[in-house]
Backbone as a ProteinNet text record, in pm:
[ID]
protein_1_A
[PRIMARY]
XXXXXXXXXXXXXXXXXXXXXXXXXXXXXXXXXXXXXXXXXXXXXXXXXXXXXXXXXXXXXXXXXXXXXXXXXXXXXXXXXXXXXXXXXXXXXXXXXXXXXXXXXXXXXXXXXXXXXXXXXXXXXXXXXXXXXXXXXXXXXXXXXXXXXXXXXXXXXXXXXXXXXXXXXXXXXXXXXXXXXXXXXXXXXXXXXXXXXXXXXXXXXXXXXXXXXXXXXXXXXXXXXXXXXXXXXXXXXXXXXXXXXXXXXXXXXXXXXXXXXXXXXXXXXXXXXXXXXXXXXXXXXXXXXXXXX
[TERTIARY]
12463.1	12334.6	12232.7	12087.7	11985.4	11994.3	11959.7	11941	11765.3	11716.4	11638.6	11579.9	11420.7	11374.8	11393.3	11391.8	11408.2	11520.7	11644.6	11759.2	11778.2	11798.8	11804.2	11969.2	12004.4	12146.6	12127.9	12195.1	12134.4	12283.2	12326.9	12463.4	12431.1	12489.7	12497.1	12545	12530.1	12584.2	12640.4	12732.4	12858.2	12721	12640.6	12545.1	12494.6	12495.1	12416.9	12539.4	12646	12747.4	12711.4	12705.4	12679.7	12593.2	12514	12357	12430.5	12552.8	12561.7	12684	12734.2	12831.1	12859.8	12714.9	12675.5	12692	12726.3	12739.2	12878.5	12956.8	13081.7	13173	13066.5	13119.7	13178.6	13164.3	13259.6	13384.3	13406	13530.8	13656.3	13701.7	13861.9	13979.4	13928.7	14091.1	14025	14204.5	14130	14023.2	14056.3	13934.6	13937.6	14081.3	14086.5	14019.5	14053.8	14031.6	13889.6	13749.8	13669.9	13587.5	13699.2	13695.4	13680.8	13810.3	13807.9	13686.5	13599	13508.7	13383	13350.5	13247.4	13269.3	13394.8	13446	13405.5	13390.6	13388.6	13517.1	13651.5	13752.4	13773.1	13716	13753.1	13597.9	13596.1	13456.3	13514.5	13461.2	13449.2	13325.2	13271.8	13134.2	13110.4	13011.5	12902.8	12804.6	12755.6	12661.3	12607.3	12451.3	12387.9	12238.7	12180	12076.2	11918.6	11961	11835.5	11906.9	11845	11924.2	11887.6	11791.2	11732.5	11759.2	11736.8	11779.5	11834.1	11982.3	12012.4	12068.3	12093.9	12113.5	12234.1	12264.5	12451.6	12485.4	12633.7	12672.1	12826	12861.4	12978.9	13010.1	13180	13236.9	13364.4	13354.5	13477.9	13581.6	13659.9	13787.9	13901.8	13997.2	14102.4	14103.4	14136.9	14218.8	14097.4	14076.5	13959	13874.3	13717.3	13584	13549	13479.4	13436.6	13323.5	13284.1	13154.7	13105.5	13001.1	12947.6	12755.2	12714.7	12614.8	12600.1	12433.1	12395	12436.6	12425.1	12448.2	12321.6	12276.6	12178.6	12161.1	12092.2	12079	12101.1	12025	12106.3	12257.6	12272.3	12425	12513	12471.1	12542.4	12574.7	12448.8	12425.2	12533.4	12535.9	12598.7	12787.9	12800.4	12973.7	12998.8	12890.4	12889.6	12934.4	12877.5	12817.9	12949.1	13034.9	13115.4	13077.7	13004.8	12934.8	13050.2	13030.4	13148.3	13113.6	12936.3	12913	12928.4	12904.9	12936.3	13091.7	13139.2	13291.9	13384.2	13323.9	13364.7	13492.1	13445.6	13463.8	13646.4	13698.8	13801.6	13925.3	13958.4	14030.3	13987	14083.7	13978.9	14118.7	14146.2	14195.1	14140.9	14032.8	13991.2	13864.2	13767.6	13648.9	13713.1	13676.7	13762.1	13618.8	13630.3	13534.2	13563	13496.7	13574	13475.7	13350.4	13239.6	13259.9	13195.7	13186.9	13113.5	13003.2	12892.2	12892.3	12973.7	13011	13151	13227.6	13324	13257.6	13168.3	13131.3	13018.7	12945.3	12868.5	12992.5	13046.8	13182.9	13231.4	13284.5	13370.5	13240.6	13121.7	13017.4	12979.7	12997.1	12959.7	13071.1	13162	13312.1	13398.3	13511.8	13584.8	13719.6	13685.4	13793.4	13891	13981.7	14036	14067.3	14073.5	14105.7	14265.1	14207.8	14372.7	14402.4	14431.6	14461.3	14520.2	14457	14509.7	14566.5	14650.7	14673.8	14668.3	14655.6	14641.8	14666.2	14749.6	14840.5	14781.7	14794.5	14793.7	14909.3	14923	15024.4	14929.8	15041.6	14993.4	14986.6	14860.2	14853.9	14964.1	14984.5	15070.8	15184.1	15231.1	15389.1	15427.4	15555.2	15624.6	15645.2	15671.4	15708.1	15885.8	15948.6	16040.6	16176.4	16281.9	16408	16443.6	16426.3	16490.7	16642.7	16627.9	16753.5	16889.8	16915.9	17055.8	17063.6	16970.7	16961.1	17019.1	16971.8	16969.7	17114.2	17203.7	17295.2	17342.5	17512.4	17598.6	17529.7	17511.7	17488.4	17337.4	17233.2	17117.1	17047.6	16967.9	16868.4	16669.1	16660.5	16482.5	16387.8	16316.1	16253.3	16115.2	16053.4	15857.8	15819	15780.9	15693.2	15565.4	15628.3	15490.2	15435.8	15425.3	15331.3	15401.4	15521.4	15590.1	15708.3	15706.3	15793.5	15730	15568.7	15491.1	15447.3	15496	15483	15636.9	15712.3	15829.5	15847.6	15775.8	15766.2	15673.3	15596	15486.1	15577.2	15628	15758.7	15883.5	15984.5	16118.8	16077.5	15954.5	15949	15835.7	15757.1	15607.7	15476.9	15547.9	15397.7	15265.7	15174.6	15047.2	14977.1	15029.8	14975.5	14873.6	14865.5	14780.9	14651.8	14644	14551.3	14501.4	14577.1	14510.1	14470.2	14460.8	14457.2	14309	14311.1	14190.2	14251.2	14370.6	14502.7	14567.7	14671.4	14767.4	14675	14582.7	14504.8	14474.2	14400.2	14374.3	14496	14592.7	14702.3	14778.3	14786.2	14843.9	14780.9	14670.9	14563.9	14515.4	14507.9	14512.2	14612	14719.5	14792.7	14923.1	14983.1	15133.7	15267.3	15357.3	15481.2	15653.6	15710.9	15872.9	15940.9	16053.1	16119.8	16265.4	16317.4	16481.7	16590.8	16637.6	16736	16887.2	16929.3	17071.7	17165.6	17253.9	17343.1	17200	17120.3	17006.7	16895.8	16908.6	16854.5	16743.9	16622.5	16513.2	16527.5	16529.8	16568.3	16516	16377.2	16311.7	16164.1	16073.7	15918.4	15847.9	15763.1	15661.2	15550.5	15430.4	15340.2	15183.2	15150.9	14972.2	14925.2	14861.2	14768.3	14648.3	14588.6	14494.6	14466	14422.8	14403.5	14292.6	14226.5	14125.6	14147.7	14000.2	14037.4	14069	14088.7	14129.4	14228.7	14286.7	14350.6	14455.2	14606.6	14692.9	14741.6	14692.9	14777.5	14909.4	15017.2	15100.7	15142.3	15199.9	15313.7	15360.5	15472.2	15677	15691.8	15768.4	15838.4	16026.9	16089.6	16244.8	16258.4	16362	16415.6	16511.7	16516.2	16623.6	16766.3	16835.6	16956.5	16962.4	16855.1	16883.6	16797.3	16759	16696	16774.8	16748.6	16756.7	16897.6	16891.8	16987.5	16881.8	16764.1	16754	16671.2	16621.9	16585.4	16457.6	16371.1	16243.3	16184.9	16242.3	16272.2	16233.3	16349.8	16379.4	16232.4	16205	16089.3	15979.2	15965.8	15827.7	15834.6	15956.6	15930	15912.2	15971.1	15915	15777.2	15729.4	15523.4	15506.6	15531.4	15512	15493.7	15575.2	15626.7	15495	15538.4	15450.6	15273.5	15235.9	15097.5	15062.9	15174.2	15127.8	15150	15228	15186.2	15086.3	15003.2	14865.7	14734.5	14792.6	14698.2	14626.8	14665.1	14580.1	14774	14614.1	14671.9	14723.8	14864.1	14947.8	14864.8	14830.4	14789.6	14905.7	14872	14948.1	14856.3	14854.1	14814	14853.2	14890.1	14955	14903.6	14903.8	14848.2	14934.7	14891	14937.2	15115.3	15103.4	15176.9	15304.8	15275.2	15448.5	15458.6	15562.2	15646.5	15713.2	15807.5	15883	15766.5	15708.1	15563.9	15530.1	15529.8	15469.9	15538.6	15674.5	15777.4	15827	15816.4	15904.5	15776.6	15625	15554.6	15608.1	15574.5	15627.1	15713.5	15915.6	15999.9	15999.9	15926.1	15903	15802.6	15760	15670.7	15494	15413.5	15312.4	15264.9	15121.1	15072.2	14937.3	14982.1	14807.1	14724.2	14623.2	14448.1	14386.3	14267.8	14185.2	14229.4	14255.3	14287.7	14151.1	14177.4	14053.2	14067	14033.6	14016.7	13995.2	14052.1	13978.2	13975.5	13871.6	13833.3	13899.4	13941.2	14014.1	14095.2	14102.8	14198.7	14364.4	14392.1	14527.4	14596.3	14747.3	14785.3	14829.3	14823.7	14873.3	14811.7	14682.4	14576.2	14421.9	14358.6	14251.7	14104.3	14030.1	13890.6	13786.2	13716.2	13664	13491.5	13515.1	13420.7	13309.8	13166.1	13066.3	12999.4	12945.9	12859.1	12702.1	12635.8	12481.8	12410.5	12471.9	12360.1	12355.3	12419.9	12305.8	12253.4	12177	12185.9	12133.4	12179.6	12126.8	12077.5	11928.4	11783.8	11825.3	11731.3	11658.4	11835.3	11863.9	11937.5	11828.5	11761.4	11711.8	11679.9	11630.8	11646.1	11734.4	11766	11822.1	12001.2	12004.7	12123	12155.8	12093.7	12026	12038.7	12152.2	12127.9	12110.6	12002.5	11925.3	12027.5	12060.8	12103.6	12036.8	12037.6	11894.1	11969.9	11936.5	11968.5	11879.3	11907.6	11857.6	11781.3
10028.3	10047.7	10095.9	10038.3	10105.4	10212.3	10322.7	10475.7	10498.5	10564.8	10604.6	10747	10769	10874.8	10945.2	11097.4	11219.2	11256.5	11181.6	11192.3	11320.8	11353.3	11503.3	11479	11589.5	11612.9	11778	11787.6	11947.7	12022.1	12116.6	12155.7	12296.8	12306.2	12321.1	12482.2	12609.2	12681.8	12697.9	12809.8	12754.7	12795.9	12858.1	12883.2	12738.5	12619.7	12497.8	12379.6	12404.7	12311.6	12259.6	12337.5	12221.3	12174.9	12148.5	12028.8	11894.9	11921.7	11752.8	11687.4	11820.5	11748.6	11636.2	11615.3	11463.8	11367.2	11385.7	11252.2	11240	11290.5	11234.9	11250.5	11266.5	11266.6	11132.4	11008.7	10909.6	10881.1	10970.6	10937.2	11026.9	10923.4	10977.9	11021	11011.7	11053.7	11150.3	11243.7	11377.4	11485.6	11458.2	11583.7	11724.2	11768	11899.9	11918.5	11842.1	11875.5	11884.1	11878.1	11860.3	11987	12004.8	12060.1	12220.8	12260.6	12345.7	12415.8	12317.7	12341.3	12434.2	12334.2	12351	12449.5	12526.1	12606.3	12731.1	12734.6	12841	12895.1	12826.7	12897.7	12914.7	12715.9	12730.5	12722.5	12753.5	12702.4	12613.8	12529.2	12375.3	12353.3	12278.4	12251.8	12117.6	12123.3	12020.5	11998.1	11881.5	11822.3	11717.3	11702.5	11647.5	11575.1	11465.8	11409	11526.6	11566.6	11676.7	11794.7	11888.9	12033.6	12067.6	11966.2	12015.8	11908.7	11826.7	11711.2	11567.6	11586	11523.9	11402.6	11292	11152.2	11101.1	11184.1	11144.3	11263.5	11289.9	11452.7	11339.3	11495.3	11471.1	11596.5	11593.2	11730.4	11749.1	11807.5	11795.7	11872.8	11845.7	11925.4	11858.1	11962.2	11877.1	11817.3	11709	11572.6	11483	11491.1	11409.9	11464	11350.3	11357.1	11304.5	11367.8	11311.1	11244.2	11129.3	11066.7	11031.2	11097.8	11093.3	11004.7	10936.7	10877.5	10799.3	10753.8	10629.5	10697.9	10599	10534.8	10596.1	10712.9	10718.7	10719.4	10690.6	10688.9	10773.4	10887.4	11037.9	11069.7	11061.4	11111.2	10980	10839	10747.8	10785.8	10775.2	10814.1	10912.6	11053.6	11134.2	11128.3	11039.7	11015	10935	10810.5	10765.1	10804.7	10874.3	10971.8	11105.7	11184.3	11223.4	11376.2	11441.9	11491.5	11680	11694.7	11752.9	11910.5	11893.4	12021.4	12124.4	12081	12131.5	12205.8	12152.9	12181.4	12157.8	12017.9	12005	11870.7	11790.7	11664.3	11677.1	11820.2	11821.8	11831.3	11823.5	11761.2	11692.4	11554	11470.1	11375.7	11337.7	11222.5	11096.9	11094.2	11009.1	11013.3	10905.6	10899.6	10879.1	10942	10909.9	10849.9	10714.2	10673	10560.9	10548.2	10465.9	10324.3	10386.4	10274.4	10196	10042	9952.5	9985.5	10035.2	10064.4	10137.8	10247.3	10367.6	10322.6	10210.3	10106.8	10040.7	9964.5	9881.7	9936.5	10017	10101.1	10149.4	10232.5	10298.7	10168	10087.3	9967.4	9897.9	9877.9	9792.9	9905.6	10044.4	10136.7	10177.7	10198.5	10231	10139.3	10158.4	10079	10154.8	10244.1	10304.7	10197.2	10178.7	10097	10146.1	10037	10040.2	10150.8	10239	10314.7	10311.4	10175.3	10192.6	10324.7	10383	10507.8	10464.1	10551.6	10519.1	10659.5	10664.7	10808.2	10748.7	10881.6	10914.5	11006	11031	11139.6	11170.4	11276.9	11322.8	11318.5	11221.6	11240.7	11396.1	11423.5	11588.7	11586.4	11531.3	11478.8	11474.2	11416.6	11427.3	11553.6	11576.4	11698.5	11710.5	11789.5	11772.2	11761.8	11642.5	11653.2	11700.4	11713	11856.3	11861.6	11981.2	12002.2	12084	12191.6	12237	12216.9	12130	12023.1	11949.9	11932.6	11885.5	11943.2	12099.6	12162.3	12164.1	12144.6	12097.8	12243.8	12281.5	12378.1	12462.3	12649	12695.1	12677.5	12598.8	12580.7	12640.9	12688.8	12850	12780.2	12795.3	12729.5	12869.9	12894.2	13029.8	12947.6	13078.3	13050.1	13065.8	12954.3	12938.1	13075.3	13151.5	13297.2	13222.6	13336.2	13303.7	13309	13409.6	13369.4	13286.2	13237.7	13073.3	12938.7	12943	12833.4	12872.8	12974.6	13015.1	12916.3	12972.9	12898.4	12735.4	12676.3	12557.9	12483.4	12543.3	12489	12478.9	12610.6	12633.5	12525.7	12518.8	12453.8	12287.1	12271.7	12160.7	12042.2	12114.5	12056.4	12057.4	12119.1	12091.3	12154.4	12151.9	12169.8	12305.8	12354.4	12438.6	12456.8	12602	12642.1	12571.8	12491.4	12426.5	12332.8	12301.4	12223.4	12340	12495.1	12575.9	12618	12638.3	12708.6	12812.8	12843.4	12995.2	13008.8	13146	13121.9	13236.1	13311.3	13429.3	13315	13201.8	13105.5	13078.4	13020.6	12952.4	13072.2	13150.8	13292.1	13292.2	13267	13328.8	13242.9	13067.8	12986.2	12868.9	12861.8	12790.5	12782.4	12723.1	12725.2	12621.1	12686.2	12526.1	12622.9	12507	12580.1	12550.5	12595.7	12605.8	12567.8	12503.7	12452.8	12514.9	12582.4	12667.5	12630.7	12588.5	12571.5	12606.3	12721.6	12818.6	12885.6	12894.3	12988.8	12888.8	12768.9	12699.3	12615.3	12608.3	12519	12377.2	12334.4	12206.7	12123.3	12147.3	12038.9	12182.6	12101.3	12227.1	12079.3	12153.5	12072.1	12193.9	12167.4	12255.2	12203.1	12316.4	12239.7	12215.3	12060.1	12055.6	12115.1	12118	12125.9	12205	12265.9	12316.9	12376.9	12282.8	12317.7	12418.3	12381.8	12456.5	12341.4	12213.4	12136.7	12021.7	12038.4	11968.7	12026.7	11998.4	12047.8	11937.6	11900.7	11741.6	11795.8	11773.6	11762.9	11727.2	11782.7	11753.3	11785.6	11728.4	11737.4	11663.2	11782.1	11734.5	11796	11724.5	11708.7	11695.4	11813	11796.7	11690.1	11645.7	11558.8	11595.3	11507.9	11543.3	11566.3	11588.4	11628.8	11560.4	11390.8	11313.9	11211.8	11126.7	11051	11098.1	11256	11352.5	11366.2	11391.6	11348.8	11535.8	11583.2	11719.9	11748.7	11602.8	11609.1	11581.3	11525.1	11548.4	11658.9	11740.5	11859.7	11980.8	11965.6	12076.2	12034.7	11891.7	11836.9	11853.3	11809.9	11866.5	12029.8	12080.3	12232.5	12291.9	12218.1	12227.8	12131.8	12007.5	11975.7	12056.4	12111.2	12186.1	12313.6	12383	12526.3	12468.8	12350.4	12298.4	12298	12232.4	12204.1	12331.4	12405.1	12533.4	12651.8	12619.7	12705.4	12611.3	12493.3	12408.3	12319.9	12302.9	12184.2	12049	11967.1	11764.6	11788.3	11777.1	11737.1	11605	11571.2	11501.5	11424.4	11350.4	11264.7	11209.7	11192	11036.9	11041	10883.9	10840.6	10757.7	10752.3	10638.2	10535.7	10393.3	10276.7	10267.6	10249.3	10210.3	10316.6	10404.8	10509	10481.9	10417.9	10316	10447.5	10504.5	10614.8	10751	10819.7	10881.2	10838.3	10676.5	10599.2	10576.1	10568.8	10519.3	10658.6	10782.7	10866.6	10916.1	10929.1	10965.9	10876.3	10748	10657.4	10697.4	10724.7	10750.6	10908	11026.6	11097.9	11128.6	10964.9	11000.3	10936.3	10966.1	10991.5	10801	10866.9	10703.6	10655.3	10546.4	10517.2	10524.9	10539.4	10561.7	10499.4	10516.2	10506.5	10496	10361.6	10367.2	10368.4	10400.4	10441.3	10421.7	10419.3	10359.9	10512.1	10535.2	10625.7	10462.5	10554.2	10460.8	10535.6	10564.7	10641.8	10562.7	10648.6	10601.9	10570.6	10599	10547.3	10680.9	10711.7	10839	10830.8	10978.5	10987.9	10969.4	10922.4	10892.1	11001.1	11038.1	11093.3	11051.4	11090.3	11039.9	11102.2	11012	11040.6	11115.6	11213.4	11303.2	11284	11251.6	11283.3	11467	11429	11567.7	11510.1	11626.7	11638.1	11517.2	11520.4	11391.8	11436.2	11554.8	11622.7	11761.9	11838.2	11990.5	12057.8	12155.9	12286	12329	12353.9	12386.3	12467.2	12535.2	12642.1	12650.1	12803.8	12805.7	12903.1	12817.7	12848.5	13007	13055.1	13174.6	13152.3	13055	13032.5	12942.1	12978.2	12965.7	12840.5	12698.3	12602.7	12591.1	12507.3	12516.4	12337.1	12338.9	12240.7	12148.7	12027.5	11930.8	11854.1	11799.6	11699.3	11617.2	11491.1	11396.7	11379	11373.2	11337.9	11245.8
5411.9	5477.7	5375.1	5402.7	5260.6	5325.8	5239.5	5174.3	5236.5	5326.3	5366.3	5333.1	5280.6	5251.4	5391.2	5370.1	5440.6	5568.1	5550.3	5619.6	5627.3	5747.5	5783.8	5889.1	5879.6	5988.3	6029.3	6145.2	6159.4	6212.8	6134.3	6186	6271.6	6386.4	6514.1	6586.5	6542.5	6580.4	6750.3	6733	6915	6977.4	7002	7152.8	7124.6	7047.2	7097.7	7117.2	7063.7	7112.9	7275.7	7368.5	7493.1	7450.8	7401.5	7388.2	7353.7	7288.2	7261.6	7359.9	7412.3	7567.9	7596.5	7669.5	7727.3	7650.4	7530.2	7432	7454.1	7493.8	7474.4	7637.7	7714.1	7869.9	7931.9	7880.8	7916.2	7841.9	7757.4	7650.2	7706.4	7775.5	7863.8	7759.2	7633.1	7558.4	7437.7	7418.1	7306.1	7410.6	7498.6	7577.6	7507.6	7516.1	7527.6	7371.2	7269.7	7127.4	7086.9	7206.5	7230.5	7337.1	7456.2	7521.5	7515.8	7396.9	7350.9	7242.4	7206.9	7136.6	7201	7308.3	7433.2	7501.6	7517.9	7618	7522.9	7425.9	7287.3	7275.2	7269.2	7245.5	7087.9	7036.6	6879.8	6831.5	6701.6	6623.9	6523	6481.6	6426.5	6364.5	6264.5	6234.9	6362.8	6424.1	6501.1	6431.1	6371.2	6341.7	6443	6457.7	6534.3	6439.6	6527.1	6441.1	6463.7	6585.9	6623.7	6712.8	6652.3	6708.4	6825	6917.2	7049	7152.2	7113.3	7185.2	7098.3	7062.8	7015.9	7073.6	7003.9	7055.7	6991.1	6888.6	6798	6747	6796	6718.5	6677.3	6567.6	6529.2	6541.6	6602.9	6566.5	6511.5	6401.9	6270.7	6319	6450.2	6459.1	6365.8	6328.1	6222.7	6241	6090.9	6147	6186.1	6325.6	6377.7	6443.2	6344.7	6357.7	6491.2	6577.7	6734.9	6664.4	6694.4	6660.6	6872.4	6907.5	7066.1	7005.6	7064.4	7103.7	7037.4	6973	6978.9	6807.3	6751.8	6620.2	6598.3	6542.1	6447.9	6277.7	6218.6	6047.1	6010.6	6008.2	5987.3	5919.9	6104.4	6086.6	6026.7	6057.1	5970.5	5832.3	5781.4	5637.5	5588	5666.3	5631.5	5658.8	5746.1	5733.5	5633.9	5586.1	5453.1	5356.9	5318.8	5220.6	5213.9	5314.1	5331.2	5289.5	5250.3	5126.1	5123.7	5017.2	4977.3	5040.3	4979.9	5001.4	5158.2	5274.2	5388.2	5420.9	5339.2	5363	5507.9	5550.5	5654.3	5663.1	5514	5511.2	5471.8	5443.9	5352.2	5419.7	5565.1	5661.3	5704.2	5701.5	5780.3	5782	5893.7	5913.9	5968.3	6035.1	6107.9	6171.7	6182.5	6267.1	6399.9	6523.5	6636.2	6735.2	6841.4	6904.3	6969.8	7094.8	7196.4	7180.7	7137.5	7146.1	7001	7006.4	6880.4	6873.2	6852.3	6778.7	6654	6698.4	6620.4	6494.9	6576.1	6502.3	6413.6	6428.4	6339.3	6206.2	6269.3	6144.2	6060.3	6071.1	5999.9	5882	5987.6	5916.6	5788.8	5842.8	5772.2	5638.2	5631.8	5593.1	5457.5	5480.2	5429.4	5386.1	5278.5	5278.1	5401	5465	5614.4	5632.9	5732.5	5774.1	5979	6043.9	6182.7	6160.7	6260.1	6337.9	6496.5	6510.8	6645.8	6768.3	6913.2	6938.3	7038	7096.3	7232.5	7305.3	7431.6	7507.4	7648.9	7651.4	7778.3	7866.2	7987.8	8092.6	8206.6	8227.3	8331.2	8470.4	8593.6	8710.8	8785.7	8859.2	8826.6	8937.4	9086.8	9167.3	9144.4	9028.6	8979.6	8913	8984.7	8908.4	8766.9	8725.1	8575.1	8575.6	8458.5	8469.7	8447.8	8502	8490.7	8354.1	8322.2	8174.5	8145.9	8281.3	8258.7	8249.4	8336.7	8343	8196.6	8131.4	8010.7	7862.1	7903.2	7772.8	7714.7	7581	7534.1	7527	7570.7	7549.1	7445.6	7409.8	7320.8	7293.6	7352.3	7330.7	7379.4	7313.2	7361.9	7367.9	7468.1	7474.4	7466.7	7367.4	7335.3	7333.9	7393	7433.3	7254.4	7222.9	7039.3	7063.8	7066.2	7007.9	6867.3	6775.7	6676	6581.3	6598.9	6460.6	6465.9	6615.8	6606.7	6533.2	6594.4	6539.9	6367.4	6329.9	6140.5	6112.4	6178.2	6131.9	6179.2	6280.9	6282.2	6170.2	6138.8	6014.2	5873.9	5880	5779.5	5745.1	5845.4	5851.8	5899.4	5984.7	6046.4	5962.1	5878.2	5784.1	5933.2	5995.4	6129.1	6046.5	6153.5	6061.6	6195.3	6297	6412.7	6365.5	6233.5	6141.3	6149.7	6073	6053.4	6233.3	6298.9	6428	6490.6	6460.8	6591.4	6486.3	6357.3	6308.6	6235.6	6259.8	6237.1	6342.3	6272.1	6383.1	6526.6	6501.9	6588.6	6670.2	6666.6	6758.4	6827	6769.3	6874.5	6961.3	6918.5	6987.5	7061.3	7074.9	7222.4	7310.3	7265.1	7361	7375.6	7260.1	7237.3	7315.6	7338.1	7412.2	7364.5	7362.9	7304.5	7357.2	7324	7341	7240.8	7200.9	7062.1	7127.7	7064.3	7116.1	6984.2	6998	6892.2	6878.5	6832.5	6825.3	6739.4	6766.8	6654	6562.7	6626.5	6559.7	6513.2	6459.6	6360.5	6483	6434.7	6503.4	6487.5	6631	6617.7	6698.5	6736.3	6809	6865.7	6846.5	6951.1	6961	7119.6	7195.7	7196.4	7132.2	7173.8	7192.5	7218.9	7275.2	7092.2	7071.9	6955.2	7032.1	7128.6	7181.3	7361.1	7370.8	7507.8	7560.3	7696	7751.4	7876.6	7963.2	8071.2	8200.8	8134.5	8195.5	8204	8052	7905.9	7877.9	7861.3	7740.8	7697.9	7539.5	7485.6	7370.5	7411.2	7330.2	7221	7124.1	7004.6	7012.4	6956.7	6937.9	6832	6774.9	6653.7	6630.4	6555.6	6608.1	6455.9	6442.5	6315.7	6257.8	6136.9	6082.6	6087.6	6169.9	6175.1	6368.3	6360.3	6565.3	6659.9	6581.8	6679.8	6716.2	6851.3	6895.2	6956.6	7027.1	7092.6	7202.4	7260.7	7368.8	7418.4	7233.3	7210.8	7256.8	7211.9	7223.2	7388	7450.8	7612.4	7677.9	7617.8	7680.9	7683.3	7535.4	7499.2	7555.9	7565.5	7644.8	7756.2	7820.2	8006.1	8013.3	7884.5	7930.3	7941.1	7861.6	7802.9	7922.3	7935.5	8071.9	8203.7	8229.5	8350.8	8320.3	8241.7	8204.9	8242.1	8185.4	8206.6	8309.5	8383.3	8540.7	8659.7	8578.2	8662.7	8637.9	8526.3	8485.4	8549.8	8590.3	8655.9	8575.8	8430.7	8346.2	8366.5	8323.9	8302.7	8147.1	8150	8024.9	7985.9	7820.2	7765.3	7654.3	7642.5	7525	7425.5	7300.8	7205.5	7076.5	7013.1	6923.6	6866.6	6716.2	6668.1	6714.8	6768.7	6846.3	6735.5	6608.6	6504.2	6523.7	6629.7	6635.6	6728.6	6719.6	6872.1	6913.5	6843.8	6903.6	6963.1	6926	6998.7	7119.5	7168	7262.6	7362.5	7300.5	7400.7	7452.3	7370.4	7446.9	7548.7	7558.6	7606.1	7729	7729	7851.4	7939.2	7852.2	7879.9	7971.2	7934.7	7990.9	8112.7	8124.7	8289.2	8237.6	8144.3	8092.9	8208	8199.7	8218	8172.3	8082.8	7993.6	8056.7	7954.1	8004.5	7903.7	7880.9	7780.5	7663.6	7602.1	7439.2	7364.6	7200.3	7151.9	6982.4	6908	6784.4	6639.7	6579.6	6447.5	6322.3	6261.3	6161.1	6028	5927.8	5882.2	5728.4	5578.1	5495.5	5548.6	5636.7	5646.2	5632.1	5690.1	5667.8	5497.3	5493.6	5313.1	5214.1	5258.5	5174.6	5223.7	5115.4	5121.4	5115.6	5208.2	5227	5069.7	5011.2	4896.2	4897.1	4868.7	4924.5	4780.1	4843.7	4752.9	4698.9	4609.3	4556.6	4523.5	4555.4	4495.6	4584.2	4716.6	4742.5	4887.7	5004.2	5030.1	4990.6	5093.2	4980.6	5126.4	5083.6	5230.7	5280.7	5336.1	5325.1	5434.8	5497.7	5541.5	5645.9	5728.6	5807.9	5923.6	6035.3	6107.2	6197.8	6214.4	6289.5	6378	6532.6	6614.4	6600.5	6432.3	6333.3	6308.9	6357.4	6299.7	6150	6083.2	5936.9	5914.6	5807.3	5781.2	5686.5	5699.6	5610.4	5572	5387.2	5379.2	5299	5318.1	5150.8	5068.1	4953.9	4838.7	4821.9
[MASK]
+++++++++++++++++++++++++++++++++++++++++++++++++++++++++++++++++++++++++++++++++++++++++++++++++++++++++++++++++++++++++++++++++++++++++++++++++++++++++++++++++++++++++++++++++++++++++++++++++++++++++++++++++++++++++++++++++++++++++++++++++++++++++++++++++++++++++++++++++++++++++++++++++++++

């Protein structure tokens, strides 16, 4: 795209996060990771094209970038551009967005590549399903506190840490179960994300103790626990993990809304610019000014 004089982006303190809401009120998948933003549980950088009435925000929760409204230059420019200095760009797995609009600028913009998504929901109607008859001789199911999910980041490579903001975040709105066997961790389901209307799941299953029937068990427990605090168990997978998809299936889940990140591919890193935007004024009403070069 040409390079336009006086590109401005305006990053967003939490008392203005609802202003850009409405940009992303038809997007049925990833709620809670969104949800949680708006609710002020987590802080995240929000960028928007105008700090009062804006028409395109982005919001940099790990991993994935919410891109909500119209395609403006601005903020195009600036996912372009990736720019180093904000310090927002340096997790990043993915542009996440349901609309082509927001697809095709990206793609026309980037050398990115398509990440197909898929997303699940729990019928609020359906029970959650039996885990106890399940659990294997000697197998102990312990509530993931905080220094279960240190040791799942630890023994398992999970990332909680980083999806919660720290572990003070996930302790206080986070939830999961831990499956123990002869002591040793061997399978957790916990919230990546949780609204006041949202809990979307991960599970992860150690080597050596899958396709035992582990990851089941811990999900109907986060299952079950969700539906009795009164939020919709969530699911989503990049399309390309058949096993993710199928066990969501296998455990009850039922599609919704699939949805697209634009993204280097896993394992690979997004290439972050310097010196091309710069920081200007940070508003009285905490409004901090982004400009390009």
């Amino acid at each position: 795209m040409p390079v336009s004089a006086n590109l401005t982006v305006y990053e967003l303190p939490p008392s203005r996060y609802e202003r850009v809401r409405p940009l992303f009120a038809s997007d049925r998948y990833d709620e809670p990771f969104r949800d949680e933003v708006f609710e002020g549980k987590l802080t995240f950088p929000v960028f928007a094209d105008d700090p009062d009435n804006p028409t395109a925000a982005m919001i940099c929760h790990p991993f994935e970038f919410y891109l909500g409204g119209a395609v403006s230059p601005a903020l195009r420019m600036f996912c372009k551009d990736a720019p180093e200095e904000p310090g927002a760009f340096q997790r990043f797995y993915g542009f996440a967005t349901a609309g082509a609009a927001w697809k095709d600028a990206l793609l026309a913009d980037t050398p990115l590549t398509v990440i197909e998504r898929r997303n699940f929901k729990w019928p609020m109607d359906k029970p959650a399903p039996d885990w106890q008859a399940k659990l294997p001789d000697g197998a102990q199911l312990v509530w993931m506190n905080r220094a279960m999910a240190e040791r799942a980041d630890r023994e398992l490579d999970e990332h909680i840490s980083g999806q919660w903001g720290g572990y003070d975040n996930y302790e206080r709105y986070g939830a999961g179960f831990c499956l123990l066997m002869d002591g040793r961790l061997t399978s957790v389901a916990y919230a990546l994300a949780a609204s006041n209307r949202h809990l979307n799941i991960g599970v992860k299953t150690a080597a050596g103790f899958r396709r035992q029937g582990l990851a089941s068990i811990v999900c109907a427990a986060l299952i079950e626990h969700a539906l009795q605090r009164g939020l919709q168990p969530a699911w989503c997978s990049d399309a390309l993990n058949h096993p993710s998809c199928e066990l969501a299936l296998r455990l009850g889940f039922e599609e919704d809304m699939s949805f697209v990140e634009i993204g280097p591919g896993w394992g690979n890193h997004l290439v972050l610019s310097r010196g091309l935007w710069s920081r200007g004024e940070t508003r009285a009403d905490g409004v901090t000014v982004w400009q390009r070069a």
